[in-house]
KEKE-3310 file (N, C-alpha, C; in steps of 0.2 Angstrom, whole numbers, plus 5000, padded with zeros to 4 digits):
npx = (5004:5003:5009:5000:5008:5004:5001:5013:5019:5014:5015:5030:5028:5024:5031:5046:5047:5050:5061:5071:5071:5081:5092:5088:5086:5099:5108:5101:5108:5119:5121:5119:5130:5140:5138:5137:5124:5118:5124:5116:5105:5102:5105:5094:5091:5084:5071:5067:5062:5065:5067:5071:5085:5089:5091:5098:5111:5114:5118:5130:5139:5140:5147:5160:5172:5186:5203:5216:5232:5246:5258:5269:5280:5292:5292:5287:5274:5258:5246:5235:5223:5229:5220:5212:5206:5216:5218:5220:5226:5223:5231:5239:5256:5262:5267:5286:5292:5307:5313:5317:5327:5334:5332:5319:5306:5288:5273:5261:5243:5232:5238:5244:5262:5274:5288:5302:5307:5316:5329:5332:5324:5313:5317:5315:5306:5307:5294:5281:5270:5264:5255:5250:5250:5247:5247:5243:5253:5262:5263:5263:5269:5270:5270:5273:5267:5272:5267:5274:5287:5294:5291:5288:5291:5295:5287:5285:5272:5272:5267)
npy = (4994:5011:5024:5042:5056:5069:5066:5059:5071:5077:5069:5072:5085:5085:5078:5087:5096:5086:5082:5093:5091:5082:5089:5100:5098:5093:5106:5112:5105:5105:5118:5115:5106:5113:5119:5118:5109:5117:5130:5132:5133:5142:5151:5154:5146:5135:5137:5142:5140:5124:5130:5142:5139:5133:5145:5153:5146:5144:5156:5158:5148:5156:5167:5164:5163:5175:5171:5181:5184:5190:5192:5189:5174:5179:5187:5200:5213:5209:5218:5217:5204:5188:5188:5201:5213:5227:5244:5260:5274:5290:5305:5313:5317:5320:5334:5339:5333:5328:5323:5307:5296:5284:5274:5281:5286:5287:5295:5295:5306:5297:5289:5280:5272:5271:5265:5266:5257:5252:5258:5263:5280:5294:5309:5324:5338:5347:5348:5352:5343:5335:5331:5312:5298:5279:5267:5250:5237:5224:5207:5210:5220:5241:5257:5273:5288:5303:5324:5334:5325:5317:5304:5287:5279:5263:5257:5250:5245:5251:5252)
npz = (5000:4997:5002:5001:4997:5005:5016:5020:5019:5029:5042:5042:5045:5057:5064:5066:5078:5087:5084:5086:5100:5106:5108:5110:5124:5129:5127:5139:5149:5148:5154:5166:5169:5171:5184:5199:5209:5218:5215:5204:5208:5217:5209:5205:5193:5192:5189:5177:5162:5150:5140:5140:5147:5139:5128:5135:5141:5125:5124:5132:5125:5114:5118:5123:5137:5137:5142:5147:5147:5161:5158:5145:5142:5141:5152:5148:5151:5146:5135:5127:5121:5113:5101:5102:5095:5087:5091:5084:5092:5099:5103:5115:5121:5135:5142:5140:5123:5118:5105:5098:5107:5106:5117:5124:5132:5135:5142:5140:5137:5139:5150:5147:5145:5136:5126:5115:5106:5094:5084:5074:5071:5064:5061:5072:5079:5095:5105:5115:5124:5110:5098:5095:5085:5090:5080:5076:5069:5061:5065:5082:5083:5087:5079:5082:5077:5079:5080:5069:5067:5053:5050:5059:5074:5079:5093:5112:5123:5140:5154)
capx = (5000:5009:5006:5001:5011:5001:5001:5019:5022:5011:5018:5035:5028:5022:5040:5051:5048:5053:5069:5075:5072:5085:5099:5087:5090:5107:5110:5101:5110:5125:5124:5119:5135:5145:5137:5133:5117:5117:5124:5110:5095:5103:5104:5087:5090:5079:5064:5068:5061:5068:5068:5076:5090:5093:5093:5105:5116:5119:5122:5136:5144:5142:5153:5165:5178:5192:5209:5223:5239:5248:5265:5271:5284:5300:5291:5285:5270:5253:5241:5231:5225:5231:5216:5208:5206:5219:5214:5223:5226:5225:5232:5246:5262:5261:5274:5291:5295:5315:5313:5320:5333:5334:5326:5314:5298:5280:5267:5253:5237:5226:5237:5247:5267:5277:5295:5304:5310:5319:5335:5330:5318:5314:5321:5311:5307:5304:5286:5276:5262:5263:5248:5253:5245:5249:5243:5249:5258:5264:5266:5260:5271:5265:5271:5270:5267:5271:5266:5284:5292:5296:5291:5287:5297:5293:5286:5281:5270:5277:5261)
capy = (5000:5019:5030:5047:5062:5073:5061:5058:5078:5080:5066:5076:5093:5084:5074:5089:5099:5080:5082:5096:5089:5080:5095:5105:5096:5095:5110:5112:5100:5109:5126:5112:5103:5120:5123:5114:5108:5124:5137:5130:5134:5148:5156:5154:5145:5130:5139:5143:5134:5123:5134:5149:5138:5133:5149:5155:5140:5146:5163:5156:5145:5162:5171:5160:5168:5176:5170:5186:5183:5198:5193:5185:5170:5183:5192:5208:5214:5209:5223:5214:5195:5189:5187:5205:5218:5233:5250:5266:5276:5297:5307:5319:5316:5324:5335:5340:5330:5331:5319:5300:5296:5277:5270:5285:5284:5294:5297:5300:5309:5294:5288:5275:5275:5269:5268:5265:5249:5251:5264:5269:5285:5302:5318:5329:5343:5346:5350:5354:5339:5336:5325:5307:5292:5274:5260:5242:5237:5215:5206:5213:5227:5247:5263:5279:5295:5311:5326:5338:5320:5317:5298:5284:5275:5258:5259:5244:5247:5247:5251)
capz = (5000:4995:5006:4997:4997:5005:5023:5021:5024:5037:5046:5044:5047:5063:5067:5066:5081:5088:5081:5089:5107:5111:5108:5117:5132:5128:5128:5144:5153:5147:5158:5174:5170:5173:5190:5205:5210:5224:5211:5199:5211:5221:5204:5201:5185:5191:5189:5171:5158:5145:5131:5143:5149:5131:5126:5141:5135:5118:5121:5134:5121:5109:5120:5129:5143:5137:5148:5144:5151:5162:5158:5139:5145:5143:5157:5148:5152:5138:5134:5123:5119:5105:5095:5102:5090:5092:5088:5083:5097:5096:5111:5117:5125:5143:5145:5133:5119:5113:5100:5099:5108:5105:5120:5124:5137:5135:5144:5136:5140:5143:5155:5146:5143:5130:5125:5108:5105:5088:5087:5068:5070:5060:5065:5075:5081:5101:5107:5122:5123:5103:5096:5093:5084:5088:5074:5076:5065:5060:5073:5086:5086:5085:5075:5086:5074:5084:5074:5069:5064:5046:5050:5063:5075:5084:5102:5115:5129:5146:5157)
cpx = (5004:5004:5005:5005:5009:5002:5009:5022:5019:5014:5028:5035:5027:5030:5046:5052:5052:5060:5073:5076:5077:5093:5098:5088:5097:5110:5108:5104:5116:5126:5123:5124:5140:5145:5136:5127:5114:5118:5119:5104:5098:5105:5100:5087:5083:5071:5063:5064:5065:5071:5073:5082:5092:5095:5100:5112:5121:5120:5127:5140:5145:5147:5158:5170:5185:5198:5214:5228:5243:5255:5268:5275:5292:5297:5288:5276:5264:5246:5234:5234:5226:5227:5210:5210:5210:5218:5219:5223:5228:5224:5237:5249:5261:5268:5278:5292:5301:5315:5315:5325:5336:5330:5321:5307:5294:5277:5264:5246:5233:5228:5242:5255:5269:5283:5296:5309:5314:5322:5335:5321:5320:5318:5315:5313:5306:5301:5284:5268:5260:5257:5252:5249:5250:5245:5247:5250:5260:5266:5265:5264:5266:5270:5270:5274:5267:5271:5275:5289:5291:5294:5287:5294:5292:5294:5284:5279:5272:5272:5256)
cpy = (5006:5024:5039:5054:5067:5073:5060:5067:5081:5076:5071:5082:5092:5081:5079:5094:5093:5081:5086:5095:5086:5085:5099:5102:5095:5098:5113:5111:5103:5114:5121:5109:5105:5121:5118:5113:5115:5129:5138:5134:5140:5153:5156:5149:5137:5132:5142:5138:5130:5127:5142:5148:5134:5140:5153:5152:5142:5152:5162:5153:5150:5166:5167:5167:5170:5175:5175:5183:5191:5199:5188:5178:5174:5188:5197:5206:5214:5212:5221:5207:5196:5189:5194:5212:5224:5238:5254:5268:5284:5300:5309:5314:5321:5326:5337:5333:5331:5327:5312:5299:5288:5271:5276:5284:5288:5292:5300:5301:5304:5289:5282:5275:5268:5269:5266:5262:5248:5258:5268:5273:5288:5306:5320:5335:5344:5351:5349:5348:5338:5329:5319:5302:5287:5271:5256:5241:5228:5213:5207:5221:5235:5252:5270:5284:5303:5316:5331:5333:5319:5307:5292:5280:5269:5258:5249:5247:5245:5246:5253)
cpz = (5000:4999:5003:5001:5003:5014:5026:5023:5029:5043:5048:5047:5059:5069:5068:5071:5088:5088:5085:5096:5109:5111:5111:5123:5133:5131:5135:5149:5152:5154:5168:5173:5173:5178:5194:5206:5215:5220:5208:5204:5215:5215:5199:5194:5187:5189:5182:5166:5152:5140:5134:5145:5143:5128:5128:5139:5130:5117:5127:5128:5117:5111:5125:5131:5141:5141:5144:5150:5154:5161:5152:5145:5146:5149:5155:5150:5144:5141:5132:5122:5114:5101:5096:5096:5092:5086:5087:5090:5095:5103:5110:5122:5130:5142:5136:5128:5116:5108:5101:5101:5109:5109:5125:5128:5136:5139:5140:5139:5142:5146:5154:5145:5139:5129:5119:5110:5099:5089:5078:5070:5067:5064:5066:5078:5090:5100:5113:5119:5113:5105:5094:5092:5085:5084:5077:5070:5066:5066:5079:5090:5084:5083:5080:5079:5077:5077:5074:5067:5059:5048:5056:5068:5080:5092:5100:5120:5133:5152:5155)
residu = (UNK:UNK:UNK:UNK:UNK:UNK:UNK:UNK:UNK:UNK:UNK:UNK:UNK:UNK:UNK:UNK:UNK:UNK:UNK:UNK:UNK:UNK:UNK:UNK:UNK:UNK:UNK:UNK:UNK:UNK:UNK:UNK:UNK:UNK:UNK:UNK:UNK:UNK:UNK:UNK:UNK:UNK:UNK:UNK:UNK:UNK:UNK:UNK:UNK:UNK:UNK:UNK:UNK:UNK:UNK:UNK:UNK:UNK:UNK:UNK:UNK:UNK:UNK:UNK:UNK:UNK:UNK:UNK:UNK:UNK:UNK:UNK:UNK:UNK:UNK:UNK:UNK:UNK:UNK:UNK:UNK:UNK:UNK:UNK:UNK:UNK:UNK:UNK:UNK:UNK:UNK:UNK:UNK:UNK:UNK:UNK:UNK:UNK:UNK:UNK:UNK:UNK:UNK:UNK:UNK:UNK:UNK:UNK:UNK:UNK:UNK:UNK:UNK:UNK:UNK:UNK:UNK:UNK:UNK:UNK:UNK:UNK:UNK:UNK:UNK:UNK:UNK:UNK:UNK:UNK:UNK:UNK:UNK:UNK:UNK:UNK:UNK:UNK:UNK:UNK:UNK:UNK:UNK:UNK:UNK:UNK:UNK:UNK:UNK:UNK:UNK:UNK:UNK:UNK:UNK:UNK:UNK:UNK:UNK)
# end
């Protein structure tokens, strides 16, 4: 006997909210795995429904926990993870600027300093609080642009 068309996709229209059942508990079963049975119900989550502690679930897996490290393995100090986006930076140097002097320290206005890590720079001019852009630059090194210099010279952060 052939079952007609029409039966066969009802039956599946009917069989498919079936299917997704066993990954939503799954996934439930996920965020109780992470927690204690005490942290589970002292954080309310028992009182949650299915479909809310699925939800909560995969917007955890969506964002997992960044671990940053606060010292590479030579000891320096790390600003940024390695896979976090690094932005330009636009800000003044606090203070005189005499130009490059090979290994060179800034203070900059919002609080962060820097020194120059390469012993080729531009020629400059000295400046009272000059403007200065960092970009990163290969590697994860950075470019410091001061304005009155004919170029760039490589900086590392120190704090």
């Amino acid at each position: 006997m052939k079952t007609p068309p029409a039966i066969l996709a009802l039956a599946c229209l009917l069989a498919l909210p079936l299917a997704g059942a066993p990954a939503h508990a799954q996934q439930a079963d996920g965020l109780r795995q992470r927690m204690s049975a005490a942290d589970f119900k002292a954080a309310g989550l028992d009182r949650q429904t299915p479909e809310e502690l699925a939800h909560l679930d995969a917007w955890l897996d969506a964002h997992p926990v960044v671990k940053t490290r606060m010292v590479s393995s030579s000891g320096k100090p790390v600003f940024y993870a390695d896979d976090a986006k690094r932005e330009k930076i636009d800000t003044r140097i606090k203070g005189h600027f005499g130009g490059w002097s090979g290994q060179s320290e800034f203070t900059l206005d919002n609080g962060q300093v820097w020194k120059q890590s390469s012993s080729d720079a531009p020629q400059c001019m000295s400046a009272e609080n000059p403007k200065v852009k960092l970009k990163p630059s290969l590697f994860g090194a950075w470019l410091m642009y001061v304005d009155g210099c004919n170029g760039d010279a490589h900086v590392e952060r120190v704090r």
